[in-house]
N, C-alpha and C positions, 0 to 999 in steps of 0.2 A: 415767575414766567407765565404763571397759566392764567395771570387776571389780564397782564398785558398781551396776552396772545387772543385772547377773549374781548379786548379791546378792536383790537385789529380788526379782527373777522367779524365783529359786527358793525365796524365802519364801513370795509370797505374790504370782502375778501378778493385778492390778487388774482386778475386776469392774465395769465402767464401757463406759460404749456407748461410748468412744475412749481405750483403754487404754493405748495407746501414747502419747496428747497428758500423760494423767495423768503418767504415768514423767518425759515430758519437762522438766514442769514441778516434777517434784522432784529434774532434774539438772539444773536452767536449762539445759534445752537445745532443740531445736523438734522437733516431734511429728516429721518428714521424719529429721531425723538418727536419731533412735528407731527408727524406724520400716527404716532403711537399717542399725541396727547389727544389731539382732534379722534382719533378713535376711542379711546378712552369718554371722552367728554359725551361723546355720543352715544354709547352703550351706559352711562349713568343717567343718560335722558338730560342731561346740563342742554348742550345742542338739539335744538328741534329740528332746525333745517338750513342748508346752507344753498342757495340758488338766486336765480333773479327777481327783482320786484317790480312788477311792472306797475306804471300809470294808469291805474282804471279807465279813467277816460280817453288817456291819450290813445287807449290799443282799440276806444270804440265800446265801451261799455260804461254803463249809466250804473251808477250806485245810491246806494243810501243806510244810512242807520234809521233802525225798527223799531219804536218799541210797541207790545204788546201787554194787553190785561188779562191773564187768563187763569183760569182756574184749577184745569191739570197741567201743571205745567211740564210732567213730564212728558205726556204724549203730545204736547202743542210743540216740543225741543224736536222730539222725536221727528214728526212732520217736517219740521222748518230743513232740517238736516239733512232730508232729502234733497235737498235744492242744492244743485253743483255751485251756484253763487253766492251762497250763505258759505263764508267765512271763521265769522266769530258770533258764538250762541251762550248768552250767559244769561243766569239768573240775577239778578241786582236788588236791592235791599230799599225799593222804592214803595211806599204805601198802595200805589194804586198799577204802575207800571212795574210788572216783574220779569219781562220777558225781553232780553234787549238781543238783538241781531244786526250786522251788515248783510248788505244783500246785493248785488252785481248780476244784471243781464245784458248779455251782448243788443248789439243796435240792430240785428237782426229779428229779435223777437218776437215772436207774433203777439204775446201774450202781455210785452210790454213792463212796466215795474213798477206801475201802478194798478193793475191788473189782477200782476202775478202776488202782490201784496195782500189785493182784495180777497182773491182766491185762497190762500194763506191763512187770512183773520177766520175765513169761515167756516175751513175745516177745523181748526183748531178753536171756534166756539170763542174766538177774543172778545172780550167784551169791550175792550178801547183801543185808538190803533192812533198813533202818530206816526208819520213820517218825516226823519230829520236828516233832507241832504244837507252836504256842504256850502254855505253861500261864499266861505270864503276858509281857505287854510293858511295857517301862520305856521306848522310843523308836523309833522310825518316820519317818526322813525324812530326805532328805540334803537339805546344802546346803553344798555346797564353797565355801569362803571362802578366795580364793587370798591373801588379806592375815594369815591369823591363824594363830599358831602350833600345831605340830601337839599341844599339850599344851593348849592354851587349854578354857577353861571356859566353860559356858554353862546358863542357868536352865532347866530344862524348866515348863514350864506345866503341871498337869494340867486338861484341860478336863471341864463339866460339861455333859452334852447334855442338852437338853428332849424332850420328846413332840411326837412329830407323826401325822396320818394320811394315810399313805404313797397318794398317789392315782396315778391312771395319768401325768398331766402329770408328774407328778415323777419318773418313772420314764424318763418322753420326755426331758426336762432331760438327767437322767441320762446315759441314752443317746448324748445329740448331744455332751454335756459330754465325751466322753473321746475325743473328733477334738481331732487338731492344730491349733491356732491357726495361723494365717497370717500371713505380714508387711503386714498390711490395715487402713485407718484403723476400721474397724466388721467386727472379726473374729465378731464374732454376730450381727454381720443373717441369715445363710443360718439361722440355726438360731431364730429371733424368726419370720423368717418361715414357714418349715416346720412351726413349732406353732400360727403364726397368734396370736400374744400379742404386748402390747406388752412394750417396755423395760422399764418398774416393774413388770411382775408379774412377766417373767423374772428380774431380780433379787433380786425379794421373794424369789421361790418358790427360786432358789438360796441365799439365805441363811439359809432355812430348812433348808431339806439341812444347811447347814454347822453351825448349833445343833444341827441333833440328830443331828450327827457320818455320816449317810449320806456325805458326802463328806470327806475327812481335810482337805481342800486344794485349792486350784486354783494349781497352780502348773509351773514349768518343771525338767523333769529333762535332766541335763549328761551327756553322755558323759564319762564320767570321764576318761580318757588323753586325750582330746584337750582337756580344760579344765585339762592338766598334772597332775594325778591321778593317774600311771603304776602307782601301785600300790596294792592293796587286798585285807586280809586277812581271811576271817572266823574269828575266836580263838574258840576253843570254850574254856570253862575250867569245872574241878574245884572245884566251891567246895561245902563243908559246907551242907546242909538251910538249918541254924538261921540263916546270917548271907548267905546268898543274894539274899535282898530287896533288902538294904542294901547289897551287893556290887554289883545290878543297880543298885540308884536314884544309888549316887554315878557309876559308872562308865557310863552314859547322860549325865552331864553334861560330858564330853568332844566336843569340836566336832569331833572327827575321826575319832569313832564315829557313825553314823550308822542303827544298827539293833542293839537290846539287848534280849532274851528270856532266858525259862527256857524249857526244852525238856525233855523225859522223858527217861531215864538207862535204859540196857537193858544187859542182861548183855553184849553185846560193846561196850557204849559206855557210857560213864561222865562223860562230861561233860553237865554239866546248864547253863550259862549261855554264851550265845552272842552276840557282837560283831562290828558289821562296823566294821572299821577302816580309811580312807583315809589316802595320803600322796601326798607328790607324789616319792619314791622309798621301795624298800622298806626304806632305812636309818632313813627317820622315821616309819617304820609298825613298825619294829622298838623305835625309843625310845619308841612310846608303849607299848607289848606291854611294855617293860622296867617301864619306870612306874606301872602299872597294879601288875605283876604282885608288884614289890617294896610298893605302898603296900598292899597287901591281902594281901601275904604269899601269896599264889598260884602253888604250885611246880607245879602238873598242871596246865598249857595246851599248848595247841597251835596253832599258826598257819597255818591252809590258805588259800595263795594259791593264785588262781585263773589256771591255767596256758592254759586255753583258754576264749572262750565262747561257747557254742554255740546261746544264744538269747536276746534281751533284750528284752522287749516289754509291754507296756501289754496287762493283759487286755479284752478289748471284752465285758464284762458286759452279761445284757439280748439277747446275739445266740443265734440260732438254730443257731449253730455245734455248742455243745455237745451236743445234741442228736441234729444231724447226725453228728458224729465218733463218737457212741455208737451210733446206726445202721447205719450206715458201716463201725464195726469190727469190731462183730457179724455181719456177712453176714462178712469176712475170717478170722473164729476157727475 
């Protein structure tokens, strides 16, 4: 029961005023056992977080993946971590690039994220700085499935979002939507009541978010290693212009890639298509690297596992942080 409940909730955990009775009753099991394993799971640290994901861009914020060259790399982690939009902070196992980060500023910024990047490289003494947004995604989302092979295949959906006019309520949603679920029979009363709405319109109004793609999901993210995940690599690969596309959309349909982009190719970096690959050792993170690389004929990859990490977090979009921390940093320059 517990890998298929683990399935669920990182698909797609149930928007329902007793979330955990739903799950129960599609594992014939009783809302208390539910309700005691998701507790469980989460006090073993299995469960990182269970909330909503929103769209970076679509809420109005500009991102990118970092990498940097640096020498201490503890105190350069240190720094970046200050920044309420730094995400994800790892060490990686690249000759020259050891320092990799996302990074997200609201479109209010003064400081901008090109800026706030520069200002970053020079506290921290970086010796080389690439910047790799998104040109294009083919996939976004993990879900560790400890029952299915690491070569297995799976359909990606592309979805179609509607129009909506983005009001403040929606932005309140938002906001409460990206706290931790609780092991609680009515994990949204605190936040129903706080907007002072009932049940049907907080639902309406989140499944409106979810049509028009404001939110990617509401669902539960696993600590990798401890959901038996031990390893995880991100393959940058050399793939030609012309067949890039088709490179990205078949290879996104790998259940054990979990994040598949083009990225911009710079004079000291040449890899333009980038995968995140899970395994539950790095022997079957390496067969799938083999597999990929032979069915595509792909002789210029690289596989950077992630030797340290040094920050992993749910950004809290919508806070006053950002703001703050650019304030903040400004009186320290």
């Amino acid at each position: 029961m517990k890998d298929e409940f683990l399935k669920i909730i990182q698909s797609s955990f149930p928007l329902e005023k007793r979330p955990f009775e739903d799950i129960a009753k599609r594992l014939n099991s009783t809302e208390e056992e539910i309700l005691n394993l998701y507790k469980n799971l989460k006090e073993e640290k299995i469960i990182r977080q269970t909330s909503a994901i929103l769209e970076t861009k679509k809420v109005g914020y500009k991102s990118t993946l970092v990498a940097f060259s640096v020498k201490d790399i503890e105190k350069a982690a240190e720094i970046i971590n200050t920044h309420p939009g730094v995400s994800h902070n790892y060490e990686r196992n690249h000759e020259i690039f050891n320092l990799w980060f996302t990074l997200a500023v609201p479109e209010d910024s003064k400081l901008g994220i090109e800026k706030t990047i520069e200002i970053l490289a020079n506290v921290t003494n970086a010796e080389q700085c690439i910047i790799l947004p998104t040109i294009k995604m083919f996939k976004i989302g993990v879900v560790l499935d400890t029952t299915a092979s690491s070569v297995e295949k799976e359909n990606i959906k592309r979805r179609e979002y509607k129009d909506i006019n983005l009001t403040q309520l929606h932005k309140d949603i938002m906001y409460y939507l990206q706290k931790d679920i609780m092991p609680v029979k009515e994990p949204f009363k605190e936040i129903v009541e706080t907007l002072n709405i009932d049940y049907d319109t907080f639902f309406e109004e989140i499944n409106n978010l979810l049509e028009a793609g404001y939110i990617r999901r509401f669902a539960t993210i696993l600590n990798h290693r401890k959901a038996g995940f031990t390893a995880n690599a991100m393959v940058v690969w050399n793939v030609p212009d012309e067949v890039v596309n088709g490179v990205g959309e078949e290879l996104s349909q790998y259940k054990s890639v979990s994040h598949c982009y083009i990225r911009p190719r710079y004079q000291n970096w040449h890899y333009n298509l980038f995968s995140m690959i899970h395994g539950k050792s790095e022997d079957e993170v390496n067969q799938v690297i083999i597999e990929i690389s032979k069915k595509f004929n792909i002789k210029d990859f690289k596989p950077l596992y992630s030797t340290r990490e040094f920050k992993k977090s749910r950004i809290e979009y919508f806070s006053k942080s950002f703001n703050e921390w650019e304030e903040n940093f400004s009186k320290n320059l």
